[in-house]
C-alpha positions as CSV (number, residue, x, y, z in Angstrom):
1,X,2.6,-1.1,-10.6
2,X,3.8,-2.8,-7.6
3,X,1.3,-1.9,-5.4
4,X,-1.5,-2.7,-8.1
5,X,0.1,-6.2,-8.3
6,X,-0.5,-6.7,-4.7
7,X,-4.2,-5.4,-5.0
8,X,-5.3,-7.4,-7.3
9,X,-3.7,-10.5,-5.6
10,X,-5.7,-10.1,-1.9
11,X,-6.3,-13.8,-1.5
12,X,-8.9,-15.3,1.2
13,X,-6.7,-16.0,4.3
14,X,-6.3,-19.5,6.0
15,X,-3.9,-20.6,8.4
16,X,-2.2,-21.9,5.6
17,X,-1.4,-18.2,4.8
18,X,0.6,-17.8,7.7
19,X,3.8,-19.3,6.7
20,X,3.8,-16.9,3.3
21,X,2.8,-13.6,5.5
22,X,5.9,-15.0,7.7
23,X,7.8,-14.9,4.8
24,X,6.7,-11.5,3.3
25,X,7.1,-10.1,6.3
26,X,11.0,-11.2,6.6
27,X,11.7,-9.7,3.5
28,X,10.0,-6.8,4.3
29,X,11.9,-6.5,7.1
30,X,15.2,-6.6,4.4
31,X,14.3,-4.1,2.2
32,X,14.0,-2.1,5.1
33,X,17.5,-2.9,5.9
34,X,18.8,-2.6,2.6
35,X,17.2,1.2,2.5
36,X,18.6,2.1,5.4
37,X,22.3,1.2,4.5
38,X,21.6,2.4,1.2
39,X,21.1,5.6,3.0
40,X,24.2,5.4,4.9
41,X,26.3,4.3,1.7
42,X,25.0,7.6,0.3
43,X,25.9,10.0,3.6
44,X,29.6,8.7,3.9
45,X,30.1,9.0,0.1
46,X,30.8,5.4,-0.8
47,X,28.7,4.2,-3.3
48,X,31.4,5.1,-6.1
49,X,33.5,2.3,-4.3
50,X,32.8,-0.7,-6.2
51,X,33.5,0.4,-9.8
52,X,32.2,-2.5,-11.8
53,X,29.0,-4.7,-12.1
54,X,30.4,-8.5,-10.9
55,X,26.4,-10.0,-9.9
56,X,27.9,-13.4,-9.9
57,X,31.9,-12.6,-9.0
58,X,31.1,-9.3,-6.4
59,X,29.7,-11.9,-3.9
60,X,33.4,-12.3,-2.6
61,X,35.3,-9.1,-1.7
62,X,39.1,-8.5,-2.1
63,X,40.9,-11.7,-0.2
64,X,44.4,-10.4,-0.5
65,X,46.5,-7.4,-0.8
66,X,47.0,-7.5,-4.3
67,X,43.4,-7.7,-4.6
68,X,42.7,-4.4,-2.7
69,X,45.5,-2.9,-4.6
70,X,43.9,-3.8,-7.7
71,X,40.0,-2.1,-6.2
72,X,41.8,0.4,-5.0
73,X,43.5,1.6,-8.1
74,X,39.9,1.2,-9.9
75,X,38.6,3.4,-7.7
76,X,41.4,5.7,-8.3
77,X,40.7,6.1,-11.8
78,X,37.0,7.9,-11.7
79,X,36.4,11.8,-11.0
80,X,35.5,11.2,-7.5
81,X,38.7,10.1,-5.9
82,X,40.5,12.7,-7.6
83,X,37.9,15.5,-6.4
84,X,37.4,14.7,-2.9
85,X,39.6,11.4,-2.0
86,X,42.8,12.2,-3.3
87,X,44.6,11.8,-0.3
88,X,42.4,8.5,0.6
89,X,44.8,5.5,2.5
90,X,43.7,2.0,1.7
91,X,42.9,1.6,5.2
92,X,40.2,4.7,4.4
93,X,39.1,2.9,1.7
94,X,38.5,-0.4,2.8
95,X,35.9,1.8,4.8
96,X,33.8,3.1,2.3
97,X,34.0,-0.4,0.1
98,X,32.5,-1.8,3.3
99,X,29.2,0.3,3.1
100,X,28.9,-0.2,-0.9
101,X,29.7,-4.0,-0.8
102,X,27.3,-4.3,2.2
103,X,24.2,-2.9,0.1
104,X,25.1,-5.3,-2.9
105,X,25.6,-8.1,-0.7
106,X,22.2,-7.2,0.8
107,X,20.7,-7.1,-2.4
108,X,21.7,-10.4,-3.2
109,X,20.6,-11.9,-0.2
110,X,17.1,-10.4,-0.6
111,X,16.8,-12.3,-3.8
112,X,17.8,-15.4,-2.6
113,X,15.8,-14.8,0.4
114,X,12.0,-13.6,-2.0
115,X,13.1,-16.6,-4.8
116,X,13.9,-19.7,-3.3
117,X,11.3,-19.4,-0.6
118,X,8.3,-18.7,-3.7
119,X,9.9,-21.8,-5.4
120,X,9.2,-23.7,-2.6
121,X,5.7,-22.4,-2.2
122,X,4.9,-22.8,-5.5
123,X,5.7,-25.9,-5.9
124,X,4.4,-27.2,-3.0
125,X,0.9,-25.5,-4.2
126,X,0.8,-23.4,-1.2
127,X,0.3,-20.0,-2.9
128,X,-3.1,-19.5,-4.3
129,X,-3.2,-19.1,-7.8
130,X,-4.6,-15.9,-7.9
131,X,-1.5,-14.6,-5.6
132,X,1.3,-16.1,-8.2
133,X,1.5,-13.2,-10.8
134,X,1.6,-10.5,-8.3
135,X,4.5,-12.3,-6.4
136,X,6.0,-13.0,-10.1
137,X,5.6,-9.5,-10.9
138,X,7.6,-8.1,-7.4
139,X,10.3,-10.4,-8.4
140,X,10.4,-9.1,-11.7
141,X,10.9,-5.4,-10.0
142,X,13.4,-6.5,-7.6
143,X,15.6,-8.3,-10.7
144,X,14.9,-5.1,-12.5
145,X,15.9,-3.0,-8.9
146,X,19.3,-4.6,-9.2
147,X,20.1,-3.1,-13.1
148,X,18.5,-0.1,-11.6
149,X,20.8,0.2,-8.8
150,X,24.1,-0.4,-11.3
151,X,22.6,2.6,-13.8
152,X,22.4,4.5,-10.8
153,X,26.0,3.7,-10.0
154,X,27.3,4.2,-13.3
155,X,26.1,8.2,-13.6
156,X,29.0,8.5,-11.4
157,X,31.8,7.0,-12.8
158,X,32.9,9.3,-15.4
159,X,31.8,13.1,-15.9
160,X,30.2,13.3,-12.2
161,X,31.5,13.3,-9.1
162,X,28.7,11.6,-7.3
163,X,25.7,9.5,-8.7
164,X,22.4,11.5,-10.9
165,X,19.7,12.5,-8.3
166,X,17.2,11.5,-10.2
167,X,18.7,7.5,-10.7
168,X,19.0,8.0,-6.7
169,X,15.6,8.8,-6.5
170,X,14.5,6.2,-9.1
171,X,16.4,3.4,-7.5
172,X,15.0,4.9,-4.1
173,X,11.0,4.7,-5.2
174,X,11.1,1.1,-6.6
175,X,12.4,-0.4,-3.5
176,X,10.0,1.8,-1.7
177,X,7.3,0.4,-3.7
178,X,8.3,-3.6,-4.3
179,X,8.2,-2.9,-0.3
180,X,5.0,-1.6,0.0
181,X,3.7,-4.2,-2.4
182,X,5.0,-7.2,-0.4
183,X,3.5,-5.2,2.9
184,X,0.0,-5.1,1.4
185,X,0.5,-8.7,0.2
186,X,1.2,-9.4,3.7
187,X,-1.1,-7.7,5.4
188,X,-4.1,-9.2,3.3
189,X,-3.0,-12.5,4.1
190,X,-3.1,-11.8,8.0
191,X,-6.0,-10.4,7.8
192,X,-8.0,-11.1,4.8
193,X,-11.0,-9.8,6.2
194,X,-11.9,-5.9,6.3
195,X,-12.4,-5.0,9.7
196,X,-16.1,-4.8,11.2
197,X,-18.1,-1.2,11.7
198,X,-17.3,1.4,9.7
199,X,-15.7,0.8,6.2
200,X,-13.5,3.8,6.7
201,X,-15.4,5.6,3.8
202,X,-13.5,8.9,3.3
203,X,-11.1,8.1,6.0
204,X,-9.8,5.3,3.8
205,X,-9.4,7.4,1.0
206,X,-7.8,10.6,3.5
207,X,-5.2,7.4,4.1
208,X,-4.5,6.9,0.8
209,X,-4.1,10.7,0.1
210,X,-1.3,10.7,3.3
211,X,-0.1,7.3,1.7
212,X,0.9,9.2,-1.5
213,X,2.2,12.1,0.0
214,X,4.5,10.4,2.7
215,X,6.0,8.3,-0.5
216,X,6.6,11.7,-2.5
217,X,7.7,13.4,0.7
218,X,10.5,10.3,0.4
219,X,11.6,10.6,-3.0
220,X,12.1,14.4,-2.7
221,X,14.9,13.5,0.5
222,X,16.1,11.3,-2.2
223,X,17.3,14.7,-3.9
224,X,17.9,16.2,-1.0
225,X,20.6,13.3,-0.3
226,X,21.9,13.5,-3.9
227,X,22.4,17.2,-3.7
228,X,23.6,16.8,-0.4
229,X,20.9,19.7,-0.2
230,X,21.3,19.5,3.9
231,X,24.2,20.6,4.3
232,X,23.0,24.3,3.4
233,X,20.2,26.6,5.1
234,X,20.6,24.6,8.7
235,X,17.8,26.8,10.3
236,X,14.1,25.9,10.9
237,X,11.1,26.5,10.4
238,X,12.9,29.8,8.1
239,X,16.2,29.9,5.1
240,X,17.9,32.8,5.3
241,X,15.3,34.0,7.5
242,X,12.5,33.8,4.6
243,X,10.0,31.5,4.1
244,X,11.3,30.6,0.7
245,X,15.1,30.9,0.0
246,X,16.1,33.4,-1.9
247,X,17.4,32.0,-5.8
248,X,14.5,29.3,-5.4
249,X,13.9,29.8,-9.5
250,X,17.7,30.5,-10.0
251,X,17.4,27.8,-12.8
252,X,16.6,27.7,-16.9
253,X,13.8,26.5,-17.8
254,X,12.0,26.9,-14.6
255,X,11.4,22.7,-13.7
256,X,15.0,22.2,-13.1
257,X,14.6,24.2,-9.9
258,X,12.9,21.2,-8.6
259,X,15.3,18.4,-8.9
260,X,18.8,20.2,-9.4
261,X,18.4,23.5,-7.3
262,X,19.5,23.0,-3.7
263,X,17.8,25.7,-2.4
264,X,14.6,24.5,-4.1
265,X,15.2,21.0,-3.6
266,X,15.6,21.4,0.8
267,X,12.4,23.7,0.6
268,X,10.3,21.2,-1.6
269,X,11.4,18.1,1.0
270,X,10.2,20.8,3.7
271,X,7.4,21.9,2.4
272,X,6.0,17.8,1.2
273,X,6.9,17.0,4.9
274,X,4.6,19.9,6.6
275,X,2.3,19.3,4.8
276,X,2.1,15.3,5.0
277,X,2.4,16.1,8.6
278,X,-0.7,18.3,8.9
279,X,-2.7,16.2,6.5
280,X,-2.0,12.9,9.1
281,X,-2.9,15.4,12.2
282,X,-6.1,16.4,9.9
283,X,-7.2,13.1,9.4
284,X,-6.7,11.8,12.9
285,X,-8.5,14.5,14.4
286,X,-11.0,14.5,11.8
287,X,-11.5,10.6,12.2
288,X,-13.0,11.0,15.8
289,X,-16.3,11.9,14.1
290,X,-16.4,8.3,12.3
291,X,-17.0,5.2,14.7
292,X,-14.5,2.9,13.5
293,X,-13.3,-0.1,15.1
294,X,-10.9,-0.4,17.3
295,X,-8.1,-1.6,15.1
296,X,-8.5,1.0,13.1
297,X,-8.1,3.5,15.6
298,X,-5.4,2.2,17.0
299,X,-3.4,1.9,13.3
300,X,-4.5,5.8,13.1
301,X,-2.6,6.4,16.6
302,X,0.5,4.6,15.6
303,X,0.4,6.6,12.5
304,X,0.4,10.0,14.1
305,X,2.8,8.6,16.5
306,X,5.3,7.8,13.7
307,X,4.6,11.0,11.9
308,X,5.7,13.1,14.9
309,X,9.0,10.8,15.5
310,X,9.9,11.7,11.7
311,X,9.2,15.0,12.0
312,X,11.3,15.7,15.2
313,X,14.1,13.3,13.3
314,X,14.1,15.7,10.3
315,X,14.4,18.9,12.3
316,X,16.9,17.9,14.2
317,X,19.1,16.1,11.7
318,X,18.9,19.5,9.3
319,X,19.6,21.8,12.5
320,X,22.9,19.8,13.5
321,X,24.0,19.5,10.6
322,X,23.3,15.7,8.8
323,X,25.3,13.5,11.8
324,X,25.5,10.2,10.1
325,X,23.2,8.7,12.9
326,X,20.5,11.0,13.1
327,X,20.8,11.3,9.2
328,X,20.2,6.9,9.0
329,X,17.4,7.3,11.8
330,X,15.6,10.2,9.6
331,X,15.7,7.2,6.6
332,X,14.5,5.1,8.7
333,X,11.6,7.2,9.9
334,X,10.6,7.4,6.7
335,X,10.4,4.4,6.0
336,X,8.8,3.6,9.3
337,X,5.8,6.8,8.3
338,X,5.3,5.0,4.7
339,X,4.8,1.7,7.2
340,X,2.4,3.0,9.1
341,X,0.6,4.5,6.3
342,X,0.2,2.0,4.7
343,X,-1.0,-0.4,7.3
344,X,-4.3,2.6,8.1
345,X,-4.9,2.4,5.1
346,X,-5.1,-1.2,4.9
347,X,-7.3,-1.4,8.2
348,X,-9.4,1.1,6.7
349,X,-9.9,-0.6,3.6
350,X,-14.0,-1.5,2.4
351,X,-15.5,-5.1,3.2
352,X,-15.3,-7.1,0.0
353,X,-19.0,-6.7,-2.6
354,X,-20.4,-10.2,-2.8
């Protein structure tokens, strides 16, 4: 949906533009943040720190110590703390709430940061009119990523110990994707001509297969992460020393070995990222035979480039174990391989029919 938006929108560029793609581009750059300490609020377990929804009130943390007394004891009341943090200080505490009230506070800002900027635009008439409903509509999926985020957070406050995988996974696609959307948004309004030579032909549409599968390859770590699926089978390229893991269909009926079977789960995320891997060497290699233009080929190096950083970054997080930095580089590799898909495929996109 959010990408459609951001299709249908690809307004003819000015230097007027400018200013906007600025502005795309900075919130690009803070969704990217916000994934990346999302990811880190997941890997040190403190998402489940903030118990309550406060949009409004949760822009202030606890002032005072009655005030932490009073988070901490919320927090003391759901299954998680009594699981795995029952003999948590408030000092430990105060550590985790940081991570969780970071990602909120992020969240806020982001919407301060898309809205009050497109007000301005707007009512200045600098957007074209063509471009306002598919800016309206990545609002509308960031306001909806917010009650998205607190369903997420709610699967863990009572019967669970951690968050639902698949509201992890949810939560983790829409901000993938009101990314994206503002990227391509971006990106059109930089350079709102298709580049000249070749129109890519089925190059373009070899990027949009890799597009896809780097974004599914995504979503599966997303289960990995709920799962905490890499904590298990730390050997590569083999588990256990087979190809697939032994108890892969372990599960009844058979699709739950997908999303709730850790075995399955880890050799899924594998499995996507090999083969999104050899489908971006494929197409590089196989794009020497078309004579595209030089910005092309350049976002076609830059895209192998990144593919081989990720891959090296999941490899060697999964070998040593999930470190917490090597785990937050890995997310941000990935979102750094979706980047760089998406901009081949927008340099490889057809010159507009008149």
């Amino acid at each position: 949906m959010a990408l459609a938006l951001a299709r249908a929108a690809a307004p003819a560029g000015a230097a007027a533009d400018r200013p906007i793609a600025g502005w795309l581009l900075a919130c690009c750059a803070l969704v990217f943040a916000m994934v990346l300490v999302g990811g880190i609020t997941r890997l040190t377990e403190s998402g489940l720190s903030i118990t309550e929804w406060e949009p409004v009130a949760g822009v202030l943390p606890p002032l005072d110590a009655a005030q932490w007394a009073a988070e901490f004891d919320r927090y003391k009341a759901i299954p998680q703390y009594r699981a795995i943090h029952a003999d948590m200080t408030l000092a430990e505490f105060k550590t985790i709430f940081f991570w969780e009230y970071a990602h909120r506070l992020l969240g806020r800002v982001i919407g301060a940061a898309f809205l009050l900027p497109f007000l301005y635009f707007l009512l200045r008439r600098r957007i074209a009119p063509r471009l306002v409903p598919a800016l309206a509509g990545i609002f509308a999926l960031g306001a909806l990523q917010g009650f998205v985020g607190w369903y997420m957070v709610e699967s863990g406050l009572s019967g669970r110990i951690e968050v639902s995988q698949y509201r992890l996974a949810l939560h983790l696609a829409m901000a993938v994707l009101i990314y994206a959307a503002m990227l391509w948004v971006a990106l059109s309004l930089l350079r709102p001509a298709a580049s000249p030579g070749a129109d890519g032909g089925w190059v373009r549409h070899g990027a949009g297969v890799v597009l896809g599968l780097a974004f599914v390859t995504l979503v599966a770590g997303a289960f990995v992460a709920g799962l905490r699926a890499g904590y298990v089978y730390n050997t590569f390229p083999l588990m256990e020393g087979r190809f697939v893991p032994p108890g892969y269909w372990r599960l009844a009926p058979w699709w739950r070995n997908l999303f709730e079977n850790v075995a399955a789960v880890q050799f899924d995320h594998r499995l996507l990222a090999e083969t999104t891997f050899a489908a971006i060497v494929a197409l590089w290699g196989a794009a020497w035979r078309v004579p595209l233009a030089a910005g092309q080929r350049r976002a076609l190096h830059a895209l192998l480039l990144m593919a081989m950083v990720q891959v090296g970054l999941g490899i060697a997080t999964l070998l040593m174990v999930v470190p917490l930095p090597l785990a937050a580089l890995h997310q941000a590799g990935a979102m750094g391989l979706v980047t760089a898909t998406l901009v081949a495929r927008h340099f490889l996109r057809a010159p507009a029919r008149l």
